[in-house]
Backbone as CSV, one residue per row, in Angstrom:
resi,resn,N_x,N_y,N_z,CA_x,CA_y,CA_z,C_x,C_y,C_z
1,UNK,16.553,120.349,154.024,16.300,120.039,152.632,15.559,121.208,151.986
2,UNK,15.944,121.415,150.926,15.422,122.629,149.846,15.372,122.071,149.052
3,UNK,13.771,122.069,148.661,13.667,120.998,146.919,12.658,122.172,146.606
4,UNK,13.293,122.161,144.974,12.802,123.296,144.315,11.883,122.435,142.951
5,UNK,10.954,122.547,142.856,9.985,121.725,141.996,9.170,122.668,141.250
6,UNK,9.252,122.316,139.529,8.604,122.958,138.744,7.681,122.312,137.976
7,UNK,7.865,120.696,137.969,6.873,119.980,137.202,5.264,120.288,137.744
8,UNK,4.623,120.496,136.776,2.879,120.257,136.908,1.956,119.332,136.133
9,UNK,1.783,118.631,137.102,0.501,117.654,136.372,-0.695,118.817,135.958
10,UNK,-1.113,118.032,135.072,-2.456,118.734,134.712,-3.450,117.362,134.886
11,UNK,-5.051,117.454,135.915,-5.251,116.197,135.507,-6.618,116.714,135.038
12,UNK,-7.701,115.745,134.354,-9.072,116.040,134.330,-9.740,114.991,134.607
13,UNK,-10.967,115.674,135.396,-11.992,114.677,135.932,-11.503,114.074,137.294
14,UNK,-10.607,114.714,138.107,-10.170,113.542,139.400,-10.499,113.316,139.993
15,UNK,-10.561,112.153,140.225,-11.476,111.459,141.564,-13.126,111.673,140.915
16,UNK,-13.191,111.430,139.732,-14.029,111.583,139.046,-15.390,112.945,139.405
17,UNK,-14.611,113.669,139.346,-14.807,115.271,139.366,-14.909,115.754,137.684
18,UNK,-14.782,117.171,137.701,-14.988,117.453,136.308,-13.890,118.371,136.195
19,UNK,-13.862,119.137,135.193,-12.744,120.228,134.288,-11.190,119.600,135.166
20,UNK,-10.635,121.248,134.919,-9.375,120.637,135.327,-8.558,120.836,136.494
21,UNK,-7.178,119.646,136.921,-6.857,120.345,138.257,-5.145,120.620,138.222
22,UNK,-4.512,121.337,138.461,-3.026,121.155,137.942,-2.529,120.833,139.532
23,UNK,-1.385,119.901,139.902,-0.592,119.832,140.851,1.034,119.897,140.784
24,UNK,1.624,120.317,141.573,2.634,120.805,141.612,2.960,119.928,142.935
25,UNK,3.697,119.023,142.661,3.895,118.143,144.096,5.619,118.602,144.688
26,UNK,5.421,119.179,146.050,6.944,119.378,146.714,7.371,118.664,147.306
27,UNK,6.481,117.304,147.794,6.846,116.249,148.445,6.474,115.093,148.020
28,UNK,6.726,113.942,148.149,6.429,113.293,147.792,6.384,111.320,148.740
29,UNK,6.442,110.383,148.738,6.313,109.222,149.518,7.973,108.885,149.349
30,UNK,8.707,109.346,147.622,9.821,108.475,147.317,11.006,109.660,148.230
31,UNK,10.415,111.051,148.714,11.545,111.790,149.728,11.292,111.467,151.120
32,UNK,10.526,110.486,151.352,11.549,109.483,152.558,11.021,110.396,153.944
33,UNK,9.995,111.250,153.880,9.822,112.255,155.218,8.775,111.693,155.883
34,UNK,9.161,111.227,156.919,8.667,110.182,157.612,7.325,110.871,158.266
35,UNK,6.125,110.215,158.290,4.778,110.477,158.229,4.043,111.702,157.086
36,UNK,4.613,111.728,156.682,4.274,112.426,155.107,4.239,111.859,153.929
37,UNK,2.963,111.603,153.107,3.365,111.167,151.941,2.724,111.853,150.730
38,UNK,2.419,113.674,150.907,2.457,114.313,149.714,2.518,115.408,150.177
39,UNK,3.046,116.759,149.859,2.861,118.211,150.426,2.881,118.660,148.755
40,UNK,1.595,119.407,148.272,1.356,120.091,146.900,0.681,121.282,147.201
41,UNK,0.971,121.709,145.770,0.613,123.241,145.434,-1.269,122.688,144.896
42,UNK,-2.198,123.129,144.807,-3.254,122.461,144.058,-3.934,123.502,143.417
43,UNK,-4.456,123.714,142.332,-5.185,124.773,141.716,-6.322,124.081,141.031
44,UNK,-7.638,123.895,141.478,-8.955,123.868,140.462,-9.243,125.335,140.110
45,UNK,-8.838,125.093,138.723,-9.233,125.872,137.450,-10.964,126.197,137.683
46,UNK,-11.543,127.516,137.024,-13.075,127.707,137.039,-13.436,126.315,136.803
47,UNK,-14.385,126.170,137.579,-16.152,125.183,137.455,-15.103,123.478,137.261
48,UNK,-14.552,123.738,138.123,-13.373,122.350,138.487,-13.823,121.339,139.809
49,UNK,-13.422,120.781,140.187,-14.129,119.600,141.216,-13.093,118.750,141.179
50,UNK,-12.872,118.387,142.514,-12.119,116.869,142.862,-13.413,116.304,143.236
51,UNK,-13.354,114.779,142.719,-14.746,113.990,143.023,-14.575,113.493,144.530
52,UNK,-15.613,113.266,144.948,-16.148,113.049,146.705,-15.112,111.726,146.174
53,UNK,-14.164,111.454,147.190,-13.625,110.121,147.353,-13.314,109.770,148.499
54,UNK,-13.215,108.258,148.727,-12.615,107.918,150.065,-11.149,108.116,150.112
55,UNK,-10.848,108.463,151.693,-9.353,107.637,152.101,-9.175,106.775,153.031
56,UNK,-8.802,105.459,152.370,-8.845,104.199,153.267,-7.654,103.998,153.938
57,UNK,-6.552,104.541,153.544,-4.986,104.413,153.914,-4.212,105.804,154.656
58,UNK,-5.296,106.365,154.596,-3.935,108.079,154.649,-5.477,108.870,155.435
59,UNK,-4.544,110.144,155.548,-5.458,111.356,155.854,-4.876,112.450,154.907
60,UNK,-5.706,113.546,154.949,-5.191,114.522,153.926,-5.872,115.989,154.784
61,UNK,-5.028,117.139,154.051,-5.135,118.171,154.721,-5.614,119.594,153.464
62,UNK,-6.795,119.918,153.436,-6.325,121.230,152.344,-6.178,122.692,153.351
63,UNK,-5.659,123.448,152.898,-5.421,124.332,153.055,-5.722,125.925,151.985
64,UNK,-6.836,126.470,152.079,-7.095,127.712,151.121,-6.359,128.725,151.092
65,UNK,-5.313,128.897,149.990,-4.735,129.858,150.229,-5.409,131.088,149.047
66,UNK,-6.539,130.765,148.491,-6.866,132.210,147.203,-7.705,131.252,147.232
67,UNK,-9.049,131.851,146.620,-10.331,131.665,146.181,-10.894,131.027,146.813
68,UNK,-12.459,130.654,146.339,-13.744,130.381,147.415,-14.608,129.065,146.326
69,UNK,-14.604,127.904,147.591,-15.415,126.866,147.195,-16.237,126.301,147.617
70,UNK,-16.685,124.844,147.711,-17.447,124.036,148.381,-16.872,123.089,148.773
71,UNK,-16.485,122.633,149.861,-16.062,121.062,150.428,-17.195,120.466,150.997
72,UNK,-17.281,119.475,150.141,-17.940,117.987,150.557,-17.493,117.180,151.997
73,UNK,-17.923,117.257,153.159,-17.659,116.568,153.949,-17.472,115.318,154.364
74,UNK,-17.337,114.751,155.391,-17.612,113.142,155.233,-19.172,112.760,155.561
75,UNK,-19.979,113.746,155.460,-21.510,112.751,155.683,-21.722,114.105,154.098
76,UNK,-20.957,113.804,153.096,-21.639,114.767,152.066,-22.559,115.943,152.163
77,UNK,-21.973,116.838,152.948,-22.737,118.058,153.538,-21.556,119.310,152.981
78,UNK,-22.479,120.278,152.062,-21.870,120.884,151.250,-21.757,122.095,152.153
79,UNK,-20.055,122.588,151.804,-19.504,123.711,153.288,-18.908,124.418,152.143
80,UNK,-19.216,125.929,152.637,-18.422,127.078,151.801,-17.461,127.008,152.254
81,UNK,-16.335,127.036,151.489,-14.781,127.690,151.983,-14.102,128.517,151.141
82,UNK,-13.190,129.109,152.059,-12.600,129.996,151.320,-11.364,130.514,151.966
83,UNK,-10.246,131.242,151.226,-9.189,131.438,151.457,-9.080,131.855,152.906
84,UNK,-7.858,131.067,153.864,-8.079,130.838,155.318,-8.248,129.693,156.051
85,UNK,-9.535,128.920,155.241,-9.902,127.840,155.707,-8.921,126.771,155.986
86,UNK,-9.272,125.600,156.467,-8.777,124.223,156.399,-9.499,123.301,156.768
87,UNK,-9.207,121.866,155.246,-10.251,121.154,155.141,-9.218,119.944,156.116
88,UNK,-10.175,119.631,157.236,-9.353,118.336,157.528,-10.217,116.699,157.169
89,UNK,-9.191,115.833,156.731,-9.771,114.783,156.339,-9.368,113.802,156.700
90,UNK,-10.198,112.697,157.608,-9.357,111.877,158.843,-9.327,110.532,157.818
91,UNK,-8.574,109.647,158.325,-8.608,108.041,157.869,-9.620,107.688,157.809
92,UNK,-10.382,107.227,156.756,-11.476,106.613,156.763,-12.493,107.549,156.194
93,UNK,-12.413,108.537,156.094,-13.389,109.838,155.714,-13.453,109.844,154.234
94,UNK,-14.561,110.315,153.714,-14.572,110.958,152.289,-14.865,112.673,152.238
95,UNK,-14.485,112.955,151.235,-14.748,114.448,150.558,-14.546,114.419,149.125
96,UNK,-14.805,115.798,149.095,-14.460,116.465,148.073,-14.904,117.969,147.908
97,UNK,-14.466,118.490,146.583,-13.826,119.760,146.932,-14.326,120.217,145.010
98,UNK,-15.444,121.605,145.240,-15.656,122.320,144.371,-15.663,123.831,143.991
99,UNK,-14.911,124.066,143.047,-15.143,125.370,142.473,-16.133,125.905,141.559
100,UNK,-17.133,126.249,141.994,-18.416,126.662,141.217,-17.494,127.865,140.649
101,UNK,-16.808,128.340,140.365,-16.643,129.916,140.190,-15.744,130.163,138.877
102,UNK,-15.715,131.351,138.527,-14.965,132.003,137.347,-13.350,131.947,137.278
103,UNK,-12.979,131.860,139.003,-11.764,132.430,139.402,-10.815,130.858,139.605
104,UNK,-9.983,130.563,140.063,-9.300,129.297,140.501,-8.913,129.682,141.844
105,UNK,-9.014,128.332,142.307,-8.847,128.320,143.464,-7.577,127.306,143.952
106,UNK,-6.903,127.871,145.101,-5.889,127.628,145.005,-5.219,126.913,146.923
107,UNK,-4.803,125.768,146.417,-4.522,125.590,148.314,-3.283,124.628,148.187
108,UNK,-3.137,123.906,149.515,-1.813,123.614,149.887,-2.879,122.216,150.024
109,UNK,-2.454,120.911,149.617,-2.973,119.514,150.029,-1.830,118.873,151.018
110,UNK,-1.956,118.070,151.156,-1.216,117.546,152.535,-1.710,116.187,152.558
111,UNK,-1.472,114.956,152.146,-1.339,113.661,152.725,-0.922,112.966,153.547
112,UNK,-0.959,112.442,154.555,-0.146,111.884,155.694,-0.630,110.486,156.203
């Protein structure tokens, strides 16, 4: 399968975070790929934030591919990251994920 995807959400405040976050989703729950249910492009824009949230149903994966942030862990323990990294986030865990910075930052999310 080759799926070529150009739509972008733009959202603000997610997961009750602040400024803005655009996604670009290549996968999705309704393409049927069994233990996968999102593979996206993700960009927080400068001084952007996904809010610390739980996942009660899924796990999720980021991946840094450009710029440098803060991930919120699951005991809320603030971790530099930066392009390279990977945030893993098990069933049951919370995070979240900030860009203090000028620049955007940019990674691969992963739901499963």
């Amino acid at each position: 399968m080759i799926k070529q995807t150009k739509d972008i959400q733009v959202l603000k405040n997610l997961h009750g975070g602040t400024g803005s976050v655009e996604i670009q989703k290549k996968l999705t729950k309704e393409d049927a790929v069994e233990g996968l249910d999102m593979f996206a492009e993700v960009i927080l824009k400068a001084n952007a934030s996904i809010g610390y949230h739980l996942h009660t149903d899924d796990a999720e994966a980021y991946y840094i591919v450009e710029g440098e942030g803060i991930f919120l862990d699951e005991n809320e323990q603030r971790v530099s990251v930066e392009a390279g990294d990977l945030c893993l986030i098990k069933k049951g865990q919370s995070h979240g994920l900030e860009n203090p910075t000028e620049e955007e930052l940019k990674m691969i999310a992963v739901v499963y």
